[in-house]
N, C-alpha and C positions, 0 to 999 in steps of 0.2 A: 497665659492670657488668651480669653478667645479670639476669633478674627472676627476683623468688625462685618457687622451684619445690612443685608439692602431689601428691597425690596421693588417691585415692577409693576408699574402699572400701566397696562394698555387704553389706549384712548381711541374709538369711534365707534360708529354704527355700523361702517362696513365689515369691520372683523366680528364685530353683535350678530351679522347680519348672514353672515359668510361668505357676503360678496369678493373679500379681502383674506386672504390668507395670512394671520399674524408669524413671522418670521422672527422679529424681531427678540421675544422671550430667549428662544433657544440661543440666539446668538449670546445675547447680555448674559444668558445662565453659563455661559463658556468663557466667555470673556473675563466673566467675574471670579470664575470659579481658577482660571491660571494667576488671575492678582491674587488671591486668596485672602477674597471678600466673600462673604458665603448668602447664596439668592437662599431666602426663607419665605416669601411671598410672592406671589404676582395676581393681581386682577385685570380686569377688561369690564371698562365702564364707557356709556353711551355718552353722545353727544351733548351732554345737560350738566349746565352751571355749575349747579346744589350738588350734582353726584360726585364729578370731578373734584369740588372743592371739599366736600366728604372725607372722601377717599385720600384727597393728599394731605389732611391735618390728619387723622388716624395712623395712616403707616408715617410720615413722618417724625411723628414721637414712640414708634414702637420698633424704627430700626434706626441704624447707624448713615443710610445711606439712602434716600429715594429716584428709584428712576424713570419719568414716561416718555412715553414714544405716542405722536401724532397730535394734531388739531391745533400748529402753530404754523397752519399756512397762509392764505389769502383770500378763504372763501369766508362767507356771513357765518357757516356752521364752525370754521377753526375757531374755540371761545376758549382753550385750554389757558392762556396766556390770563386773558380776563379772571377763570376760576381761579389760578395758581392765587394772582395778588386779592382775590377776597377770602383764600384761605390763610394766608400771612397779614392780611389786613392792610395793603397798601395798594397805591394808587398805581395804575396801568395808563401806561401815554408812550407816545412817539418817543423815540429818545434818539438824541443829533447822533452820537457813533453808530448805533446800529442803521438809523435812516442814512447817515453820510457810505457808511458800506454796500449797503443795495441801489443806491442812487448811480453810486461809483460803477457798478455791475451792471446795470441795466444800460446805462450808458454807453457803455465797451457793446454792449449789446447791439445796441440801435433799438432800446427799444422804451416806451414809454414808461414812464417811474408814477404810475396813476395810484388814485387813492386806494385800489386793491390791494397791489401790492407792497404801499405804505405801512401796509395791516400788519406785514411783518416784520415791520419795527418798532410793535408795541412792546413795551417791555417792564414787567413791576419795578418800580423804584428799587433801589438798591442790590437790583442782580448783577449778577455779573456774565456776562458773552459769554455762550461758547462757538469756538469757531469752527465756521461749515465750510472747509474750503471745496466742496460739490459744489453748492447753488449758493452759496456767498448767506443766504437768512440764517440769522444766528438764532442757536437755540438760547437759553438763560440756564444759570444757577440762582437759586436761592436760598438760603440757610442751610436744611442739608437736602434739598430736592434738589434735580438735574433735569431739565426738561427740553427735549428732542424730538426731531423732525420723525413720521412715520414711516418717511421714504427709507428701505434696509440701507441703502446706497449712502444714504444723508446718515441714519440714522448709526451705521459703524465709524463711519469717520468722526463723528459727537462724542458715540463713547471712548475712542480713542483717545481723543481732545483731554475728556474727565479722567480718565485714570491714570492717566500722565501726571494729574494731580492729587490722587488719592494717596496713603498708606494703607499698602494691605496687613494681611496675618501671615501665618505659617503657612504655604503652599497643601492642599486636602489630595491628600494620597488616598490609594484604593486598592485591593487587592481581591481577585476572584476566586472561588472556588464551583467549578460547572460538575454541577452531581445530576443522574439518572434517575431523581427521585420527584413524587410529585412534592409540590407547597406542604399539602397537607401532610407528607413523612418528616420534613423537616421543620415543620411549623414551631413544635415543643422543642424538640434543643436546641435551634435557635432562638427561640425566646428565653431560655435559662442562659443562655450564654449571652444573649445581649444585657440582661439584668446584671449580671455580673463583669460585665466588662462597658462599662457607662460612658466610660470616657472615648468608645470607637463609636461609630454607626453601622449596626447591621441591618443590610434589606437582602431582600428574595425577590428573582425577577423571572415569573413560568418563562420557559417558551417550550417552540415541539418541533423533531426532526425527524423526519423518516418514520412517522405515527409513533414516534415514541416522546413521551413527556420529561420534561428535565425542569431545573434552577438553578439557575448564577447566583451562588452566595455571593455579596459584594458587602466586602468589609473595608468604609471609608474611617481615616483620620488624619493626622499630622506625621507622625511618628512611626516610622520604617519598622519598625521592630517589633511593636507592639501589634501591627496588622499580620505581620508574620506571624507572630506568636497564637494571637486570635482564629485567624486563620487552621491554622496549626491544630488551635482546640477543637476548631467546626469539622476538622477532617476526619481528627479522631474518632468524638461522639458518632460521628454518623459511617465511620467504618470504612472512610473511601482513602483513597491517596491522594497527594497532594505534592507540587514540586516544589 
């Protein structure tokens, strides 16, 4: 059975813009990849209703698992919460547990609980919290979308929260083979050998040392044996050794 599948979607203008460095991908593609849930997608969409709410009816009927990071904070531009309920089609409002939790925080704080910050206790009907214990504002779940702060800080403690609640698949094992060859020497038998062997994943990855050019064969899948075995084939076809 495959492992269920997700996808990412980043959200703002600053990483559009590159004022913001997106962190967050790489983390979630780690994270997901030790539950052995497998990232198949990620985008990066601006500030705007229509795109957002786009982008989350799309990838949420074409994987198993949706996840965004940013634009459920405090400011007039945070609209992620608003897009989320006009892609599910329900209503966005204050809701008493999430407002009673940041009231409660702000409080301890000494600090005022104003309509700004009330903004982030908007939350689509029928989601459900997820809990931020950084900054107390909670992100939501909804059907199978998961939607999180873009702070990295907020944004790992979220996904923590969510996986704690998922079921994953089979753990995605991997196994290397680093040859002294370029791409283009090993382009053909590894392509006869991934045709024939469907059930692993093979990719090719240059790099260069000491002006000499190489590639990391890296054969991903489930199954310990069969990446040896694969492995095994790619070393032979192409004449090198392997341990």
């Amino acid at each position: 059975m495959p492992n269920p599948t997700a996808a990412m979607l980043v959200i703002g203008d600053e990483i559009l813009s590159g004022r913001t460095k997106d962190t967050n991908t790489n983390y979630l593609a780690c994270a997901l990849t030790e539950a052995a849930i497998d990232l198949k997608e990620a985008r990066v969409v601006s500030d705007e209703h229509d795109r957002i709410a786009e982008a989350v009816q799309v990838l949420s009927k074409r994987y198993d698992h949706v996840f965004t990071s940013g634009g459920i904070g405090p400011t007039h531009d945070d609209i992620t919460a608003d897009a989320i309920g006009a892609a599910f089609e329900v209503n966005v409002d204050i809701r008493d547990d999430a407002r009673d939790l940041l009231a409660a925080h702000y409080k301890r704080q000494g600090m005022e609980f104003n309509d700004a910050r009330k903004r982030m206790a908007r939350i689509p009907d029928g989601a459900t919290l997820i809990e931020n214990p950084v900054s107390i504002a909670p992100g939501f779940s909804i059907g199978n979308v998961h939607v999180m702060a873009g702070v990295p800080t907020v944004f790992h403690a979220m996904v923590a929260t969510v996986l704690a609640t998922l079921t994953g698949g089979q753990p995605l094992l991997s196994e290397t083979l680093r040859v002294y060859m370029g791409e283009g020497d090993v382009a053909g038998p590894l392509g006869i050998l991934a045709e024939a062997n469907q059930d692993v994943s093979l990719g090719s990855y240059p790099f260069q040392k000491d002006g000499v050019y190489g590639s990391n064969l890296v054969v991903r899948g489930t199954d310990p044996s069969r990446l040896k075995a694969v492995i095994g084939q790619l070393a032979k076809v192409l004449g090198v050794e392997h341990e």
